[in-house]
Structure formats: C-alpha cells, structure tokens
C-alpha positions in Angstrom: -17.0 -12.0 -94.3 -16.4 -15.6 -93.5 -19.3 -18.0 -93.1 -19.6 -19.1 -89.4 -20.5 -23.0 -89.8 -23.3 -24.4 -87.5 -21.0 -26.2 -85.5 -18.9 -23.1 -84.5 -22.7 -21.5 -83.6 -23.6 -24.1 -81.9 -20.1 -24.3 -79.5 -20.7 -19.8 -79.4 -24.1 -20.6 -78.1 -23.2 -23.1 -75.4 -20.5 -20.7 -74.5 -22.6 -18.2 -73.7 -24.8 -20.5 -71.8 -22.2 -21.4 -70.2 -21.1 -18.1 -68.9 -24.8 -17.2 -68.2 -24.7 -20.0 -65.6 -21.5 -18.8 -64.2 -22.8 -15.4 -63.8 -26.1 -16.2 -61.9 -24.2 -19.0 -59.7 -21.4 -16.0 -59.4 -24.4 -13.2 -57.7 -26.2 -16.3 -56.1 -22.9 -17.3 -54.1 -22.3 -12.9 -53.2 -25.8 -12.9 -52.2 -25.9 -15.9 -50.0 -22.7 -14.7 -48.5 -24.1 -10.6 -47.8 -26.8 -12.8 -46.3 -24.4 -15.4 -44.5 -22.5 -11.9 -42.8 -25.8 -10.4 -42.2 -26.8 -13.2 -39.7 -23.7 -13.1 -38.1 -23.5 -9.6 -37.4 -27.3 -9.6 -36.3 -26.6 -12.5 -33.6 -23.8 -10.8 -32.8 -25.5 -8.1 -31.8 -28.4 -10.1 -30.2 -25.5 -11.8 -27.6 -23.9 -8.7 -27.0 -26.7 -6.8 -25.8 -25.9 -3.4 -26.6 -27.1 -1.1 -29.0 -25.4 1.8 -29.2 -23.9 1.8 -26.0 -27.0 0.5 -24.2 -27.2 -3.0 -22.4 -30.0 -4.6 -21.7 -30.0 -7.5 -19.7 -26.7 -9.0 -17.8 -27.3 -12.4 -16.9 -30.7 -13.0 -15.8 -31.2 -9.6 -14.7 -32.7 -6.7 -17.0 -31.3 -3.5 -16.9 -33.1 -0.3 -17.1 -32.0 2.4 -19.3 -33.2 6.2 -18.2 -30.2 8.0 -20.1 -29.0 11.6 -18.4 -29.8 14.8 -20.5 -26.7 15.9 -22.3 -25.5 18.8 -20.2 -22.0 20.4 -19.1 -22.6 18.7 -15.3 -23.7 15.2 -15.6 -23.2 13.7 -19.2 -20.6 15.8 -21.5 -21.6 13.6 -24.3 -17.8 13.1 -25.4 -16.9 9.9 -26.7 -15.4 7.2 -24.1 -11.7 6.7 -25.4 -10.9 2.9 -24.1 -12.4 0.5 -21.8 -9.4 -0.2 -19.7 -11.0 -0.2 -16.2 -14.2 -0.7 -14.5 -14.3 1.6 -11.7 -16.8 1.2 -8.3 -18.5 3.6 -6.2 -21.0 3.7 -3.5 -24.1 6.6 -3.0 -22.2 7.3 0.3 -24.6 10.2 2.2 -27.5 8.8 0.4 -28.3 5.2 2.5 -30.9 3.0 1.3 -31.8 5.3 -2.0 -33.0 3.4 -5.0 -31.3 3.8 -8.5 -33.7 6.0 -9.9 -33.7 8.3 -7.4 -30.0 8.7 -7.3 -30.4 9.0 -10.9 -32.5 12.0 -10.8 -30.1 13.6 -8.4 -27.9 13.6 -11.4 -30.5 14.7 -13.7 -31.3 17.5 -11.9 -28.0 19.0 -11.8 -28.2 20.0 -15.4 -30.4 23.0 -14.6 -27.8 23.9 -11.7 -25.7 27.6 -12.9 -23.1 27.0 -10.3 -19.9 27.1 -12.3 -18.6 25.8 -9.0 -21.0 23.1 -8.8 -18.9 19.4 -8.6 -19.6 17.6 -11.8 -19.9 14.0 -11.5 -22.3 11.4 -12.9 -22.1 7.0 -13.5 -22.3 5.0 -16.5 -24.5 2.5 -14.3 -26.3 2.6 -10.4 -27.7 -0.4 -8.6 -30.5 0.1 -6.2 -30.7 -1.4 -2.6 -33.4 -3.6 -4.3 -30.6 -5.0 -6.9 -32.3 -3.1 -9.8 -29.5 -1.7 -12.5 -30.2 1.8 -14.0 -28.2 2.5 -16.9 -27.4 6.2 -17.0 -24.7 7.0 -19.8 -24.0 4.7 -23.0 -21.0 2.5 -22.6 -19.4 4.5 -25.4 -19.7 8.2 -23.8 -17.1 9.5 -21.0 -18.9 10.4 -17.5 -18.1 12.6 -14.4 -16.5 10.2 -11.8 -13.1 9.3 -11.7 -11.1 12.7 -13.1 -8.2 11.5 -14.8 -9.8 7.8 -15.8 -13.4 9.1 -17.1 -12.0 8.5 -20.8 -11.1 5.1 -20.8 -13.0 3.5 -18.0 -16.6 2.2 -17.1 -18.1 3.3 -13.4 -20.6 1.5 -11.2 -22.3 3.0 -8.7 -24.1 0.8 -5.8 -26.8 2.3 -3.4 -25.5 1.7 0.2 -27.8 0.5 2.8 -25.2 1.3 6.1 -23.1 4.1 6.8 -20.2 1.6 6.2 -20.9 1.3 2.7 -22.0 -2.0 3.4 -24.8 -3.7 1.0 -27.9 -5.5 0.2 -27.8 -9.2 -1.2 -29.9 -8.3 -4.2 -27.4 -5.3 -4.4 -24.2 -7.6 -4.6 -25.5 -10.1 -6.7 -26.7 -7.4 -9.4 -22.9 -5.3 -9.0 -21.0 -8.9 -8.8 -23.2 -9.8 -12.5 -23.2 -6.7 -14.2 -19.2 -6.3 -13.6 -18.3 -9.9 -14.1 -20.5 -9.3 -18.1 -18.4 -5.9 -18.8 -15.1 -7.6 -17.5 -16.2 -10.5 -20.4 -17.8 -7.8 -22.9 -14.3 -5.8 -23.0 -12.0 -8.8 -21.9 -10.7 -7.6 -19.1 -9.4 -9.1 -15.8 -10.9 -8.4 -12.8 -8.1 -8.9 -11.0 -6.2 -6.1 -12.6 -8.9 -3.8 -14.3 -11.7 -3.9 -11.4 -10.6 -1.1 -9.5 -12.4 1.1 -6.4 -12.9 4.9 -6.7 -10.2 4.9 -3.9 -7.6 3.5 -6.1 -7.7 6.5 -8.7 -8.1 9.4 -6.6 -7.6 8.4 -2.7 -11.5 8.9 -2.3 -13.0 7.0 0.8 -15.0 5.2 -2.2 -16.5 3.1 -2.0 -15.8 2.9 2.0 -16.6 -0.8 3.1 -14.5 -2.2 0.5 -11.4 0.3 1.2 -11.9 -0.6 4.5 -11.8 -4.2 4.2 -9.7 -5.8 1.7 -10.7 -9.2 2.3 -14.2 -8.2 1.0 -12.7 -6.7 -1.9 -10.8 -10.0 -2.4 -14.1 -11.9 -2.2 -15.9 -9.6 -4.6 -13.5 -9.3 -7.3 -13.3 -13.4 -6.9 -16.8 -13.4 -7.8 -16.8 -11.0 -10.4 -14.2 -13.8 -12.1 -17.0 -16.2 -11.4 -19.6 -14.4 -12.9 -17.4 -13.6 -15.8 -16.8 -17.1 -17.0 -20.2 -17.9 -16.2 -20.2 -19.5 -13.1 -22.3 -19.7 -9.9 -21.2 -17.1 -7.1 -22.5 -17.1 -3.7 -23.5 -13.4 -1.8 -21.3 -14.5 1.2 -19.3 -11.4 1.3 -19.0 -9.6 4.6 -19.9 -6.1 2.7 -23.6 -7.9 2.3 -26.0 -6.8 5.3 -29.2 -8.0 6.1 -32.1 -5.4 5.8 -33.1 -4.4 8.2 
C-alpha cells in the first residue's frame, strides 16, 4: 500500500474542510429560503384576508362570520367551481331586517322536511346598519342563482323600502365588499357584477332592475372601491332613514 505523503494529507484534509463549508453554507442557503417562502406565503395570507374561505375585514369595515349548518336547504357544502361572477340580491318581503336576522331565516330552514321547500341561501348579507354577515365560505356553492351557484359569489343587502331602495351604511358596505371580491378574484365589475335579474329574470334586486342609472352608478363605484379609491353614497337607490 502506497505511503500517502503529508502534503497529499494535508490538501485531503483541506478538501474535506472545504466541502464541509459547502455543505453547511448549502442547508443554511435551503433553510433561509423555506424561511424566505414562509414569510411570503404568511403575508400573503395576512393581505388576503381569508382563511379557508372566510374574510374578515374589507376595507375598513369587519365582517362577521356566523357560518350556515351544512344541510340539504341552505349550505350543500359542495365545493364552489369558479369565481366568474358576483351576483346581487335584495331581502325583498323582509324591509329594514338586520343581517343576522335574515341569516337565521336561513338557518332555520335546515330543520324544515318540506321536500318542496325552495332552497336558497348567500355567501354574504348586509344589514340596514351596513354590518356584513358572512354566511358560506367563498370556496362552497350556495342556493341563489340556479344555474350560476357553482361559479359565482352572491351578496345579499337588507332593503329598507318596498323599492329595494337602501341605507347609506348599507351601500357603502355592498359598494366595499364587492369592489374587494372584484380585486380578490380580478374581475371587472363592469362585466362580472351582475343582478339576480340578469341570471334568472327575478325582480332582484328591484330598485336596481328598475333603474339602470343607479345600477350604472353602483357598479362605477364598485370600480372605485376596487382600485382603492374614494366613492361617494350619492346613488339614487340610497334613502334616508326614516
């Protein structure tokens, strides 16, 4: 076996030093990149406000979450295809009513054993005092628009009138919280902002099928809102209350 001379020991040994340092420098650099895409993803999440399919603030305005039971009336619990479309109602028969308390109407559905029994149910529901109640994740399918429940959000706002007219804390709130999904899902208002009336011929939401120039105002503002800009509640669908 041939001799190794000290020299050749000594170049081995600062070889292996050498690839020592590589190898620690090597799984410091992964390390500080895991942590580098950790960081990322967690203010990510942070800015996006939602956590599996919940939102919880839109602007400067907090939004409530008091999620439906998973039943066969009001939340089937089946994943939401696409956002495509962000689709608005109105309460209609119920005037003034609060989001909670339209929520509940929902909720108590589930114990209904009417087969017949219409099923229908929103992703979100603003008060007549501008509070937002979110009902059903952003990434579940509701009951309100047949054909479009897979692939679109729906907003439902409390009317104050039998026109389906609104509050001003009602319009800012449904102006904010569809201008942030229009951003969240980059969508236009202008094409993806549609009324309940568009999909099925429903008198819903009634003051804006009734008067396009307030629908024109509103999905002008939602633009607004989505790029981050002031909007004013100078729509003629705002009433004062009374």
């Amino acid at each position: 076996m041939a001799k190794i001379s000290k020299a050749e020991m000594r170049r081995r040994r600062r070889r292996r030093k050498k690839i020592r340092k590589y190898a620690i420098l090597a799984g410091l650099a992964i390390i500080l990149i895991l942590f580098l895409l950790l960081v990322i993803k967690l203010i990510s999440w942070i800015f996006s406000g939602t956590d599996d399919g919940l939102i919880k603030k839109v602007g400067d305005i907090s939004v409530t979450q008091k999620l439906l039971t998973v039943n066969d009336f009001t939340r089937p619990g089946t994943e939401l295809a696409k956002v495509e479309k962000i689709i608005i109602h109105y309460t209609g028969r119920e005037i003034g009513s609060s989001a909670m308390a339209q929520r509940d109407r929902y909720e108590a559905k589930k114990d209904s054993h009417n087969a017949t029994d219409v099923r229908e149910s929103m992703h979100f529901i603003i008060g007549s005092d501008g509070e937002i109640v979110q009902c059903i994740p952003v990434t579940e399918a509701c009951y309100a628009s047949k054909g479009d429940n897979s692939r679109g959000l729906s907003v439902e706002f409390c009317n104050i009138a039998a026109d389906g007219s609104m509050s001003k804390e009602t319009y800012k709130s449904l102006v904010t919280l569809v201008g942030y999904l229009c951003k969240e899902y980059k969508l236009s208002p202008e094409d993806a902002v549609v009324r309940h009336n568009d999909i099925t011929g429903a008198d819903c939401p009634k003051f804006f099928v009734d008067n396009e120039e307030a629908w024109t105002k509103f999905k002008a503002d939602v633009a607004k809102a989505k790029d981050g800009k002031d909007f004013d509640t100078s729509n003629p669908v705002v009433r004062q209350v009374q």
